[in-house]
Structure formats: C-alpha cells, structure tokens
C-alpha positions as CSV (number, residue, x, y, z in Angstrom):
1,X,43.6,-13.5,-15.5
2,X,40.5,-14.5,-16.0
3,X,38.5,-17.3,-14.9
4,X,35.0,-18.7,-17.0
5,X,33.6,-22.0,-16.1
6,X,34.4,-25.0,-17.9
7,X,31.0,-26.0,-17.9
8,X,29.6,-25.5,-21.3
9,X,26.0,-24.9,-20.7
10,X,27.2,-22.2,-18.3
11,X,29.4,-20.7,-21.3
12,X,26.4,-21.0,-23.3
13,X,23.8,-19.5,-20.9
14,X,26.1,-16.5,-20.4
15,X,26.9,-15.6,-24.1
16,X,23.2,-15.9,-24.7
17,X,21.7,-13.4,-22.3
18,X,24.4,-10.9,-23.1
19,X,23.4,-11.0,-27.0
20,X,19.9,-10.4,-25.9
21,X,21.3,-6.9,-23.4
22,X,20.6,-8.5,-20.1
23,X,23.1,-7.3,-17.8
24,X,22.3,-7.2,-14.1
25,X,22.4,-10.5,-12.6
26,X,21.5,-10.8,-8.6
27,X,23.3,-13.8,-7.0
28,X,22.9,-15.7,-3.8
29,X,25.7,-17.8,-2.1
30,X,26.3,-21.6,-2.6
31,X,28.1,-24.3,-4.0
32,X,25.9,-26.0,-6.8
33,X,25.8,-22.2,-8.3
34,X,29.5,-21.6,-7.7
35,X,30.5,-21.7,-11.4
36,X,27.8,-19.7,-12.5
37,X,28.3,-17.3,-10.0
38,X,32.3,-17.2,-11.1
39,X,31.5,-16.9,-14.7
40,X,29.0,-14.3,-14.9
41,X,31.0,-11.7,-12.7
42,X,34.0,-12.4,-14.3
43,X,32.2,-12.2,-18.6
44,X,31.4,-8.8,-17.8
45,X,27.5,-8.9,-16.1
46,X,27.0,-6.4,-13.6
47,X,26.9,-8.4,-10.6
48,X,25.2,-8.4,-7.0
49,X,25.8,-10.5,-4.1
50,X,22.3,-10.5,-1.9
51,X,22.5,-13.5,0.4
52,X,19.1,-14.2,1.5
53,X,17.6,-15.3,-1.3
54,X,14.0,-14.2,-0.5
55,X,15.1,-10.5,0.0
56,X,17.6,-11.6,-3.4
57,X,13.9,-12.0,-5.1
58,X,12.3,-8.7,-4.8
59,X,16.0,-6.7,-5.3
60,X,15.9,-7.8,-8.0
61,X,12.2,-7.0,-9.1
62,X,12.7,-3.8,-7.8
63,X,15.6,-3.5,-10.1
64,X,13.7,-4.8,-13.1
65,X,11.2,-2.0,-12.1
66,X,13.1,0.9,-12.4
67,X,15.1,-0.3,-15.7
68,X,12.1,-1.8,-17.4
69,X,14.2,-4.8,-18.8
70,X,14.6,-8.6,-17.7
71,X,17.0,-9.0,-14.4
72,X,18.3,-12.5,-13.5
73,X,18.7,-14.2,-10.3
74,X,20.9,-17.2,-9.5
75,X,20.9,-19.4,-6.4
76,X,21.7,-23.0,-5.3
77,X,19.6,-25.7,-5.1
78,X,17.0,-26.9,-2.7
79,X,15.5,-24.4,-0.3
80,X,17.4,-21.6,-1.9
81,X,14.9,-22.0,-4.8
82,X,11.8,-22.4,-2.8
83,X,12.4,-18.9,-1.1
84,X,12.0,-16.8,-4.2
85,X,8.5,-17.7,-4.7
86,X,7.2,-15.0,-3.0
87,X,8.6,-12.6,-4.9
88,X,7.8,-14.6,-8.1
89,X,4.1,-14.6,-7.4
90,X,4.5,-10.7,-7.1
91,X,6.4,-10.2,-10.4
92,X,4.3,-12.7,-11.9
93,X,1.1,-10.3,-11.5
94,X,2.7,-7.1,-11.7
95,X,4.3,-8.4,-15.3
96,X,8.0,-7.7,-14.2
97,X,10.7,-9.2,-16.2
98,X,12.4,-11.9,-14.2
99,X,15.1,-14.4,-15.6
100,X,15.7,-17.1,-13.0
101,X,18.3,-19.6,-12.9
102,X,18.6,-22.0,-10.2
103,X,21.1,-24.6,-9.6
104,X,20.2,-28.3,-9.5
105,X,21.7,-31.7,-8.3
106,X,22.1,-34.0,-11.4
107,X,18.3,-35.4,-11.8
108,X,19.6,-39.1,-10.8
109,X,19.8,-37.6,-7.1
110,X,16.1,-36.2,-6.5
111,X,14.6,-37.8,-4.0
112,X,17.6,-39.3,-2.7
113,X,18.2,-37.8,0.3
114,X,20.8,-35.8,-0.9
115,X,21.3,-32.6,0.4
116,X,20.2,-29.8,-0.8
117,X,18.1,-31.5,-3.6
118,X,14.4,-31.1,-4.1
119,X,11.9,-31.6,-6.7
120,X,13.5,-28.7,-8.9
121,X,12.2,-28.8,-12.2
122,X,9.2,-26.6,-12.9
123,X,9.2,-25.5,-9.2
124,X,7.1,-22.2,-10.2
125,X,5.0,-23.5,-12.9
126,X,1.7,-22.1,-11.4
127,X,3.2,-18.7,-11.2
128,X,6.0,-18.4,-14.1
129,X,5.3,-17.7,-18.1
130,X,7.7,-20.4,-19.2
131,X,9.7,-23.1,-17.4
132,X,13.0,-24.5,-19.1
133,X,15.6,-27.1,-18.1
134,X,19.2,-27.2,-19.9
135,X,21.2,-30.8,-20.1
136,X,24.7,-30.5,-19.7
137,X,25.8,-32.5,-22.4
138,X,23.8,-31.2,-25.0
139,X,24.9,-27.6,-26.6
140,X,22.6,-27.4,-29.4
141,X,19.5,-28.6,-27.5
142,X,21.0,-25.9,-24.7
143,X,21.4,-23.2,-27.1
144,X,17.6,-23.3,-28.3
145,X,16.5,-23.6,-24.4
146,X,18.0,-20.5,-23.3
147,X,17.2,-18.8,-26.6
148,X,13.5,-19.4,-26.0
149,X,13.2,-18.9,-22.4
150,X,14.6,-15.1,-22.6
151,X,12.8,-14.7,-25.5
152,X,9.6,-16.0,-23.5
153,X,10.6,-13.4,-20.5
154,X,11.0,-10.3,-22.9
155,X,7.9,-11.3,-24.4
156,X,5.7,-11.7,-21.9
157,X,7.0,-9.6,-19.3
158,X,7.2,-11.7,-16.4
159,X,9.1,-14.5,-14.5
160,X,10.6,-17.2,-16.9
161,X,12.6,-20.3,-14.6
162,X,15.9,-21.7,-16.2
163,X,17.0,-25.1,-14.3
164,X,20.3,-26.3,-14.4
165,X,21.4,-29.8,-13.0
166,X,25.3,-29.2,-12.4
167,X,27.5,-32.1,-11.5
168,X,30.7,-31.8,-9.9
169,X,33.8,-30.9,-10.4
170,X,32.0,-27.4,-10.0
171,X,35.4,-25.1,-9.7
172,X,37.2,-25.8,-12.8
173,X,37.7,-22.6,-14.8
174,X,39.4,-21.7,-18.6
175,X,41.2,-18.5,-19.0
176,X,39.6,-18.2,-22.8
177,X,35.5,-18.8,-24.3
178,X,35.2,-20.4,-27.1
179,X,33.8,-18.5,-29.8
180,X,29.5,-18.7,-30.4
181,X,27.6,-17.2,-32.7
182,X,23.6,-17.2,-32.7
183,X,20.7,-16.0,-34.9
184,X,18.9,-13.7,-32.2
185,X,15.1,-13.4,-32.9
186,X,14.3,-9.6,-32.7
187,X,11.0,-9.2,-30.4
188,X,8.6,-6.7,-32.1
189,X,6.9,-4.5,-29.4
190,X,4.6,-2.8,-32.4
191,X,1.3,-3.4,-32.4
192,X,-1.2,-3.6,-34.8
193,X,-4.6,-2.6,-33.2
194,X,-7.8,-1.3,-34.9
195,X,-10.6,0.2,-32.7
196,X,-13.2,-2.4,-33.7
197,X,-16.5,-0.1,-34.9
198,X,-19.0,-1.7,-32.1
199,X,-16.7,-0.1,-29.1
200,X,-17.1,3.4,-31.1
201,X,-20.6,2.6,-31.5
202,X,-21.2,1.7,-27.3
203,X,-19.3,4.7,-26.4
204,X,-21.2,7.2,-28.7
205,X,-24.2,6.1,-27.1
206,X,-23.1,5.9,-23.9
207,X,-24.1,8.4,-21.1
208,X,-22.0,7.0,-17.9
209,X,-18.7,6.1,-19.1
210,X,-16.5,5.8,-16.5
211,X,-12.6,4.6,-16.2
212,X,-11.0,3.1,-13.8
213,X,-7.0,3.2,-13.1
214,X,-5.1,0.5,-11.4
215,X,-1.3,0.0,-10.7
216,X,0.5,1.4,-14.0
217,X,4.4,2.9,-14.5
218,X,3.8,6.6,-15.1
219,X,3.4,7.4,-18.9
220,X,3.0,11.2,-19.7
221,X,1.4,10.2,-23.1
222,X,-1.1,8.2,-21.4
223,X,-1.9,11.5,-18.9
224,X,-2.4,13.7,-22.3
225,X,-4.5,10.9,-23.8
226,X,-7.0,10.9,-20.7
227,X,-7.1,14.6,-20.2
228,X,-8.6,14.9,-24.1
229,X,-11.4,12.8,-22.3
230,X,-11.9,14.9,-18.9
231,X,-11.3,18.5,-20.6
232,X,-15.2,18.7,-21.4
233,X,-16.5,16.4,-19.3
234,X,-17.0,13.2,-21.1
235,X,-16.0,10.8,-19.1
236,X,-15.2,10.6,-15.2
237,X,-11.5,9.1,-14.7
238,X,-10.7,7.4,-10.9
239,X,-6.9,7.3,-10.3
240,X,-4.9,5.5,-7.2
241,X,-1.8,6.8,-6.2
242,X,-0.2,4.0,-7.8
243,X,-1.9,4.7,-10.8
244,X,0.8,7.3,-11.6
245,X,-2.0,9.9,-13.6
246,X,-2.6,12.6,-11.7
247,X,-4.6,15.7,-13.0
248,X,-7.0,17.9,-11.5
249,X,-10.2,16.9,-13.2
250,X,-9.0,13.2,-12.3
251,X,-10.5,12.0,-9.0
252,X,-7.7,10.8,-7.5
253,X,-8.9,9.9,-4.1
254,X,-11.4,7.1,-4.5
255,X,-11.9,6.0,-1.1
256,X,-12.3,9.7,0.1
257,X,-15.7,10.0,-2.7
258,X,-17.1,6.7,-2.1
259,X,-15.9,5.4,1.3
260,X,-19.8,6.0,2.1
261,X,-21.8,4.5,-0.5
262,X,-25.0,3.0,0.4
263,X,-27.2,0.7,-2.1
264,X,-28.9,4.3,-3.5
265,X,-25.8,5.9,-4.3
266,X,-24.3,2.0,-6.0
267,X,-27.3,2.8,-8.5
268,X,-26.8,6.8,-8.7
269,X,-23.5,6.7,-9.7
270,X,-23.0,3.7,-11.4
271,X,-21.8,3.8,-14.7
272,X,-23.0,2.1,-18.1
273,X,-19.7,2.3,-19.4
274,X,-16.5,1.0,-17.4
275,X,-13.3,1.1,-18.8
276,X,-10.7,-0.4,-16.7
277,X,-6.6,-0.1,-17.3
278,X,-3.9,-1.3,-15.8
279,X,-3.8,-4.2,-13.0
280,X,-5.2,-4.7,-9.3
281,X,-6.5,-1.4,-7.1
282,X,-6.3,-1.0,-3.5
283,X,-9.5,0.5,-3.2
284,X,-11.7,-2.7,-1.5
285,X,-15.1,-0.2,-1.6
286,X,-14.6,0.6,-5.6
287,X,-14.5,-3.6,-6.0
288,X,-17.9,-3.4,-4.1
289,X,-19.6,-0.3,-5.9
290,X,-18.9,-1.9,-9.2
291,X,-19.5,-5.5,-8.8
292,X,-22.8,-4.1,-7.2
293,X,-23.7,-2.0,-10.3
294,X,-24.9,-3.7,-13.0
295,X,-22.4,-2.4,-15.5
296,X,-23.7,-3.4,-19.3
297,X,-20.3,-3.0,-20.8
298,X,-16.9,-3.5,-19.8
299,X,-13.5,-3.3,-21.5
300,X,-10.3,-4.5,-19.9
301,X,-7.4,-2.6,-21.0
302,X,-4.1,-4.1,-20.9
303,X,-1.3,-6.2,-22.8
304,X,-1.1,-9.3,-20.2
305,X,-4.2,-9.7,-17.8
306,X,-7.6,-9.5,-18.5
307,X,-9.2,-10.3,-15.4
308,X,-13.4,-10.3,-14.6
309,X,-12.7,-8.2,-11.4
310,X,-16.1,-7.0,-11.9
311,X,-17.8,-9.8,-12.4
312,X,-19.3,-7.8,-16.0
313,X,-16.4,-8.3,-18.2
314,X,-17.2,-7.3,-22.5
315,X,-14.2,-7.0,-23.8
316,X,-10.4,-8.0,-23.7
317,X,-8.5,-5.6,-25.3
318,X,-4.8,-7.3,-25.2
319,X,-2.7,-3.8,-26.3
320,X,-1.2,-0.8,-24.4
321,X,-2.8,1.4,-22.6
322,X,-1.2,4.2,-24.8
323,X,-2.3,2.6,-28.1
324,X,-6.0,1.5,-27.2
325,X,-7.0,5.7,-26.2
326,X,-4.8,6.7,-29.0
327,X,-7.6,5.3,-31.1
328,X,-10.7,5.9,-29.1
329,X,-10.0,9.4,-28.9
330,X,-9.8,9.7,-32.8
331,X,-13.2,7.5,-32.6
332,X,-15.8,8.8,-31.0
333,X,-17.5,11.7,-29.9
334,X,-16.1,13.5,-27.2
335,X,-19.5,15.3,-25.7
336,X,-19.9,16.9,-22.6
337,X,-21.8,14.3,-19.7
338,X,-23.8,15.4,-17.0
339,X,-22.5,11.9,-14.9
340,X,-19.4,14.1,-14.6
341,X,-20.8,17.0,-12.8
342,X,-22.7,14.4,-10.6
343,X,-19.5,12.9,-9.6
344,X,-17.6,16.7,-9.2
345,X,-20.9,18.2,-7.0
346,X,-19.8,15.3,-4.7
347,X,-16.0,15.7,-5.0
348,X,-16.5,19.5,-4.6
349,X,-18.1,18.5,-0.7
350,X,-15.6,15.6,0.1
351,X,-12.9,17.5,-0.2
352,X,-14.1,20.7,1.6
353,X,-14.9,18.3,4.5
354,X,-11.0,16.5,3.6
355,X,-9.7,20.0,4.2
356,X,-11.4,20.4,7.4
357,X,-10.8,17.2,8.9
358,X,-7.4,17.3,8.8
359,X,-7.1,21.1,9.1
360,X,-6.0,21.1,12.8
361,X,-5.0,17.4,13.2
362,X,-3.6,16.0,16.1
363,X,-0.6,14.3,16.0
364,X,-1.3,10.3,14.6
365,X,-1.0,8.2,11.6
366,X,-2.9,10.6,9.3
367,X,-1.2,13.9,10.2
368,X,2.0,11.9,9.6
369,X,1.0,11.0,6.1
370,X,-0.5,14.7,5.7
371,X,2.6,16.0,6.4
372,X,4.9,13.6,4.3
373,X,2.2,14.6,1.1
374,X,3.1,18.4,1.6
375,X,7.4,17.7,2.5
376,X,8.9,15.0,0.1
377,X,10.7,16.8,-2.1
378,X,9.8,16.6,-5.8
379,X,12.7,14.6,-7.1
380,X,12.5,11.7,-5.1
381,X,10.6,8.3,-6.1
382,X,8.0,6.9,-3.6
383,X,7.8,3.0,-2.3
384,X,4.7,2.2,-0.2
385,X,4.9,-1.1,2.0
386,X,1.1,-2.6,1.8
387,X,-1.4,-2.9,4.3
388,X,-2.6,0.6,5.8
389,X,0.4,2.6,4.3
390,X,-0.9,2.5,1.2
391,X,-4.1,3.3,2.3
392,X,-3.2,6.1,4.0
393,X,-1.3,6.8,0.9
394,X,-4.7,7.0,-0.8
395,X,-5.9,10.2,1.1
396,X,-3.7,12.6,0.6
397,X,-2.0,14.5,-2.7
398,X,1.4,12.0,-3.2
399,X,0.7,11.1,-6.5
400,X,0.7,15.0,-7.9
401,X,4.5,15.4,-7.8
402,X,5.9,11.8,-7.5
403,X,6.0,8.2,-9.0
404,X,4.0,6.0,-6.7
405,X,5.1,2.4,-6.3
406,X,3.1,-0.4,-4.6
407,X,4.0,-3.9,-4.4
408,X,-0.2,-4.7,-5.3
409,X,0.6,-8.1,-7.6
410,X,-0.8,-10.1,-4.6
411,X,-0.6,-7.4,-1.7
412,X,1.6,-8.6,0.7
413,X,4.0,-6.9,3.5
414,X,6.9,-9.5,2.3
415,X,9.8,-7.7,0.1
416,X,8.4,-3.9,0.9
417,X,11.6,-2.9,1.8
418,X,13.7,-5.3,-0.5
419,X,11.4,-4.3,-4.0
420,X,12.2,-0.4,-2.4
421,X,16.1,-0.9,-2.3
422,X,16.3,-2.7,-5.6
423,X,14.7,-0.2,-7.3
424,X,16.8,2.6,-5.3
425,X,20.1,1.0,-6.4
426,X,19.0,1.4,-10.5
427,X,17.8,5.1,-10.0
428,X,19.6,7.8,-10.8
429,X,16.7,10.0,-8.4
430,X,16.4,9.1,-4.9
431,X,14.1,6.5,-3.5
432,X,12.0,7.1,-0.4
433,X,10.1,3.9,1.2
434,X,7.5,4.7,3.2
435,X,6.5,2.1,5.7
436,X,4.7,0.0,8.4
437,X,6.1,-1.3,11.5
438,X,4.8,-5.5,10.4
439,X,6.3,-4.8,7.1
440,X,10.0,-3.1,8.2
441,X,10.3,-5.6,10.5
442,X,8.9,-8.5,8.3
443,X,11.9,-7.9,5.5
444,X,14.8,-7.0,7.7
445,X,17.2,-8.3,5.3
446,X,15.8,-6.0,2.5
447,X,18.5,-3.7,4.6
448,X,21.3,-6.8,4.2
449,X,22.6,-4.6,0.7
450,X,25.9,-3.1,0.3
451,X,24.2,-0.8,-3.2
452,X,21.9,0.8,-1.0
453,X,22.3,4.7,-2.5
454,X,23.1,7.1,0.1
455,X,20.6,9.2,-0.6
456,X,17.8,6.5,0.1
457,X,15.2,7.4,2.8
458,X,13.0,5.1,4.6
459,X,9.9,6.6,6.7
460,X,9.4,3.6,9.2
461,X,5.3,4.7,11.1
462,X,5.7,2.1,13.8
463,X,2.1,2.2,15.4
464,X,3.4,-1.0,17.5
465,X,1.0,-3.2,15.6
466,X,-0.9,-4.3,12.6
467,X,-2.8,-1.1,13.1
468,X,-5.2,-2.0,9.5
469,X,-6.4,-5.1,11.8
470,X,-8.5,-2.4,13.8
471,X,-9.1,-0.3,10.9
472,X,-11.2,-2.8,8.6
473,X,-14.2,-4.3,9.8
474,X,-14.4,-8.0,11.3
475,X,-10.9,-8.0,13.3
476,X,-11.7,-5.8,15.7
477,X,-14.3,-8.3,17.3
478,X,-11.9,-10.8,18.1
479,X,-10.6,-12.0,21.7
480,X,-7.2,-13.1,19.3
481,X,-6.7,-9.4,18.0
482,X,-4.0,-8.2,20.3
483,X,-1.3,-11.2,20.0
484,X,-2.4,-13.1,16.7
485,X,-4.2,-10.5,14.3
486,X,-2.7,-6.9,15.2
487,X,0.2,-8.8,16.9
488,X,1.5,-5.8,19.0
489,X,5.4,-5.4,19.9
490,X,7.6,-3.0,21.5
491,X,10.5,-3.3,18.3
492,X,12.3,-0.2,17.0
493,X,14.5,-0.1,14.6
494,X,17.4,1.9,16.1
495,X,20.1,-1.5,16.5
496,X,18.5,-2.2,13.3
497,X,20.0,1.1,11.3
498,X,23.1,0.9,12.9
499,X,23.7,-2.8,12.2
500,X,23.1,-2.1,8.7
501,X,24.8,1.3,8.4
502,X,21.6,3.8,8.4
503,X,21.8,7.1,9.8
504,X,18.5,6.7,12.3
505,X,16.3,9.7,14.0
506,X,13.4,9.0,16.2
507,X,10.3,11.5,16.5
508,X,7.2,10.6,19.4
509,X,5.6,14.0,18.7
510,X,4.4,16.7,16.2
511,X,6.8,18.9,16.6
512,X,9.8,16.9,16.1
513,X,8.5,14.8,13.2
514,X,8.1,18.4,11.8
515,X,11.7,19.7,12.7
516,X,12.9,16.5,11.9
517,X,11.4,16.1,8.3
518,X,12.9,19.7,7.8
519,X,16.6,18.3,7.5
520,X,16.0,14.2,6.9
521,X,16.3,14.5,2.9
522,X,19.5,16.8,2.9
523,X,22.5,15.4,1.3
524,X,24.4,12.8,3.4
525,X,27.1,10.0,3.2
526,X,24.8,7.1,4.6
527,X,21.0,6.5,3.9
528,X,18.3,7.2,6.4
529,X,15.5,5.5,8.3
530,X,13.0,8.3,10.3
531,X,11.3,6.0,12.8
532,X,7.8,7.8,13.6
533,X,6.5,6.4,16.8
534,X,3.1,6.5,17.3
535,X,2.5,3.4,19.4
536,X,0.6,5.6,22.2
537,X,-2.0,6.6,20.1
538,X,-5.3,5.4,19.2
539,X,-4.8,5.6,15.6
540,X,-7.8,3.4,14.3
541,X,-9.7,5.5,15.9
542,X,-8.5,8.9,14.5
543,X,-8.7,7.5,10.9
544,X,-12.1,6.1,12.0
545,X,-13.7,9.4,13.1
546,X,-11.7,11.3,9.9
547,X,-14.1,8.8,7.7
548,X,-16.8,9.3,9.9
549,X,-16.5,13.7,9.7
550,X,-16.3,13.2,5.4
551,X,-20.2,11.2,5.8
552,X,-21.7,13.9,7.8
553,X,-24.6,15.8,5.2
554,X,-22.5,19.1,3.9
C-alpha cells in the first residue's frame, strides 16, 4: 500500500515536477525532509539515497550532466543546506540544471536556538537563478511557486532553491492523491537570431581572426560548423580538452604552442579578431597572451555568461553556439589567412619537439598521462579532477576519441570524484575519473554510492602531494610549501576501495602501470580504482624540464 505525505504542499510540489518530466531526485537523510523523502520515492521519482549531502550536491550535478535535464536534491534543514553550496557555485557557472529543495523549521523558530534551524530562506541567492519559498497553508499561492521556480531552472539552466518550512506531525501518510490539474507553460528553446550586418562587415575585413574554445558538452554540428572555417585557413581555432572539438587543423594543445610567449610573440600572434565560445579555460598563459594583446574586437558566444575575460569585450551574443556559426558561415567570406600558417609553422615545431620529449620518457606524472592518452579505450567517458590533472590532461591527445569532463565552473578539487560517479550512474558508456591524490582524498564520500556502475574506473596519480604547488611559479619559494601549500602525506587508497567495494591494483613502476593498464578496463563485477604511485619522483621537475625541451630554438 502506498504511502504519500499528507502534507499538501509536498503533494503539490511532487505532482508539479513530474508534469514538467523531472524524474531523478537525490535525497539526503533527516527528519524535517522525512515526508518528502517518503512521498517522492513512493509517486514514482527515481530515487537516490546519498547521505553526505556535499558529495549528494555534485551526484547530482554529475547526473544532470550526462542527462542534460533538471535533477533535484532534497535535504534537512540547517547545516544540511549549507553543505551543498559548493557544488551550487559549480553548477551555477557551468549552467547545470539543479532543482533544490531543502527542508525548513516553521519561520517562527529561526533564530531560536532550535536545532537544526538556520537563516534558510534565500540561503544561495548570490549563486542561484531564482530563490522560492512555499507556505504550507496556501495551495494556490504554492502551485504558482513551484510552477515558476522549475520553469526558472529549465530556463536558465542552472540552480533554482525551493524552501519549504515543514511543521510537525511530519509522518502522517494517505494511501490516495487528490486529483490536480495545471496549465504547464511550454519553454521554447528556439531562437530567433539574425547575424547583425556590422559582425559580417568586421570579419570580412579582418585578417587575425582567432577563436577561442572553453568548457562545452560535445556537439558534432558545432565540430562541422568550425571545420568550414579551418578547411582553408581562415581562421585559427584553440581547443582544451574540455572543449570537446577536436580536429586536426584545430590546435588543441594551447599551453604546448604558447607556454613560451614573450612580449614579441603577445604582439606577433595576436589576433584582431577574437571569438570566444563556451565558458572558463584552464589555460592561465592564453588569459595572459590575450588580455596582453590589444584585441579591437571581441564577441562572446554563449546563451548564459558573457563574461570580459579579456578585458576587450564587443559584443554579447546571448544564443548557441550552434546557431551563432550557423549564420556566420553563411555571412562572410571564408578566405584563406596567412595568421594561420603563422600559427601552423609554430605548431609544426612544438609538436616535433612534443614527440621527442616524451619519446623515451622515464617513468613520472607525464609518461603516466602519455600512456593513459594512447590506452583508454574509445567508449569510455573521461572525468578530470582539477589542479594539475587537467593540466596534464592538456598535453596529450585525450580529447581525439573521448568526451572530456572538467569540473572548471570555479576550479576546485571538491566533488571530483562525486560530479564523476553521478554522471557514471546516468551513462549507458562507462565512466573513467582520472585523478589527483588532494582531490581522491578530499571527496572520499564521492565513493559512499551504492549506483556506482561496475564498469566505472578511477585512475588515482598519487604524487604524495599537491604536486601543481611546485609546478606553478610563486609556491615553490616558500618555507610553508611542504606541510601547508603541497601538504605532503603518505595516504593510499587501498582500505579505501575495499571499504567501499572497489576492486584496487597498485603500480610504483613503468612496467606494471603498463601490464596493469592492459587488463584494468576488462569487464568486471565491481568498479576499479588503479592507484599510480609516483610519490618518489621528482615530478615538477620532469614536467618542468619537458616545458623547458619544447622552448629550445628548433
């Protein structure tokens, strides 16, 4: 027998989201969010129980990353709220659909002293597009509030906040709804966008255009879009890995082209057209070269942020990326450049010296990451925790045969793991999260998940530190590096996989990563974690001198 809350702007909420197809709902433990909990698992929402509700956060981001459509999260009150910030602020600037719902105390009890109970309402305001509050003796009122704040969260794209002040009794159930009915607003996604006359005319006259790729979802039609503007050379097109556009007359290794850049080459190769798509890049040195270049013109492209990265921003263009080169390429002239062949002369002798460098590498971060470029098999979906994973990431060919995924909203090594296995559990493909030591360790409850898919990998390079601490400039100077920057520790992870049910291998040397990679993404009834030791080596260095080898005169 059933059992549905009695509470009727729970009975409300549910029959709401469910006429507007959301379905997966992410819950967290407690009492406040008891009847919500009941009621949604029982009215036919495919439920999750993560218990952490931090960790609960980025699950379900992940999962609203793979399925492209609004996920909700439910807690209790009080703390429980505060600790899915972090992962708010992240789906907040990557634009991923998140409906959350948190529990509340009846309002008369804030700031009270009673437990649990915190100064609720609009808790994410500086980091959510739309903050809503339902009364629970008011269904009309409740109706519209709900209505409008999934409407808000389809719409924009991005975290929406749904407070609900609950008073008890809290587990009193019906066996029957009442019936509902409600006009549901259709949300047009069509766009009506006309290539204003003055873009065509700055292009046409333009002799430099370059564009710049940020973090994007893959989108084949954008791919064939761009390659109509590289086929003749008439524009230069610089990818990331997490850009998810890979073609061969992309350059698709920025930090291996312009790692050395002095003031001269800021002024050869800057362009006088900059087109940038998508949202933030990992590439600190491409921020430099372009703040740095006097750029005349630039056009943001994008349908939510439209930031002045550059510090030269012309034009917002609020549509998608598909739409807005749709147009340009019927617009203007498509004539060869010679600021392409400047750029290829200099790709052509980066990567011969790329090819030597890591030709005969010793064993160390960077042959790792060679290696896991040449070995993950085509089908499965790459995760990158931040920090020098991604970075690493960067140098090598990953984004050629796989979807690249990189938590780069604000950058942080909280919820690697967690945005990895909520995405996993929503994939029909398998997953593999490739990670750092600071981040594994950082979101150990991203492992605390009972739909973690069998065939999930996890690649854990545990370098015994923050190794990128002694990679960027600054750090390494200070007396502090070693126990507050880097923070060095002897962890592994092998208690860890076995507490949480992980099949776990352990490689120390070339040889065995090798043999080891050879059989790690076979078939199996548990998912994997590969730890990669590599705490004995001087890795900063290695990378250090690969950088240095690539500036030598070819």
């Amino acid at each position: 027998m059933k059992q549905f809350s009695t509470k009727r702007s729970i009975q409300i909420l549910a029959y709401v989201l469910k006429q507007y197809g959301l379905k997966h709902v992410v819950i967290s433990p407690g009492s406040r969010n008891a009847p919500i909990a009941i009621h949604f698992s029982e009215d036919d929402f495919l439920c999750y129980s993560i218990i952490d509700e931090r960790s609960a956060g980025f699950v379900a981001m992940g999962m609203a990353k793979s399925i492209k459509k609004p996920v909700a999260l439910s807690c209790t009150s009080g703390s429980a709220a505060a600790n899915y910030y972090p992962a708010i602020v992240e789906a907040f600037y990557q634009n991923i659909p998140l409906f959350i719902i948190t529990a509340d105390r009846p309002l008369d009890l804030v700031d009270r002293f009673d437990g649990q109970t915190i100064r609720q309402k609009d808790l994410y305001q500086q980091h959510s597009y739309g903050n809503f509050q339902m009364e629970e003796e008011n269904p009309e009122q409740n109706y519209r509030v709900v209505k409008e704040a999934i409407e808000t969260c389809i719409e924009k794209s991005g975290p929406v906040h749904l407070n609900i002040p609950l008073s008890e009794p809290l587990y009193e159930f019906v066996n029957e709804l009442p019936k509902m009915s409600l006009e549901k607003t259709e949300t047009s996604t069509s766009q009506d966008f006309e290539f204003p006359s003055r873009l065509t005319g700055i292009w046409n006259t333009s002799q430099r255009p370059l564009i710049l790729l940020g973090t994007m979802d893959p989108s084949p039609e954008l791919r064939l879009l761009l390659e109509q503007l590289v086929k003749n050379h008439s524009a230069v097109v610089l990818t990331e890995a997490n850009s998810n556009q890979y073609h061969p007359k992309f350059f698709n290794h920025i930090d291996r082209y312009i790692f050395d850049f002095d003031e001269a080459d800021f002024k050869k190769y800057a362009p006088d057209l900059l087109i940038t798509v998508g949202q933030n890049v990992v590439s600190k040195k491409v921020k430099q070269f372009l703040r740095q270049s006097g750029v005349q013109n630039h056009w943001h492209v994008d349908p939510h942020w439209h930031p002045d990265t550059y510090f030269a921003l012309t034009e917002k263009i609020k549509v998608s990326h598909e739409e807005f080169f749709i147009h340009l390429v019927k617009n203007v002239k498509l004539e060869p450049q010679a600021y392409y062949n400047l750029w290829d002369v200099r790709r052509g002798k980066k990567d011969a010296l790329h090819e030597k460098a890591t030709e005969n590498l010793g064993y160390s971060d960077l042959s790792v990451f060679k290696e896991l470029s040449e070995n993950i098999p085509e089908n499965y979906k790459i995760h990158v925790s931040n920090s020098s994973a991604i970075r690493y990431t960067q140098l090598f060919e990953f984004s050629k045969n796989h979807e690249v995924y990189c938590n780069r909203g604000t950058s942080g090594i909280d919820g690697c793991t967690s945005t990895a296995m909520g995405f996993a559990m929503m994939e029909e493909d398998p997953t593999v999260l490739i990670t750092g030591d600071l981040a594994f360790f950082y979101d150990i409850n991203g492992l605390w998940n009972k739909y973690i898919p069998p065939y999930t990998r996890i690649i854990l390079i545990n370098n015994g530190e923050g190794n990128i601490f002694k990679i960027i400039p600054g750090p390494s100077r200070a007396n502090a590096l070693d126990d507050f920057i880097a923070t060095s520790h002897n962890r592994n992870a092998s208690l860890l996989a076995k507490h949480f049910g992980f099949d776990y291998f352990e490689v120390a040397r070339q040889d065995e990563f090798e043999r080891t990679l050879q059989n790690f993404f076979k078939p199996s009834l548990k998912p994997k974690i590969l730890e990669v030791n590599t705490k004995e080596l001087d890795n900063a260095r290695i990378l250090k001198d690969y950088f240095k080898f690539l500036s030598q005169p070819s």
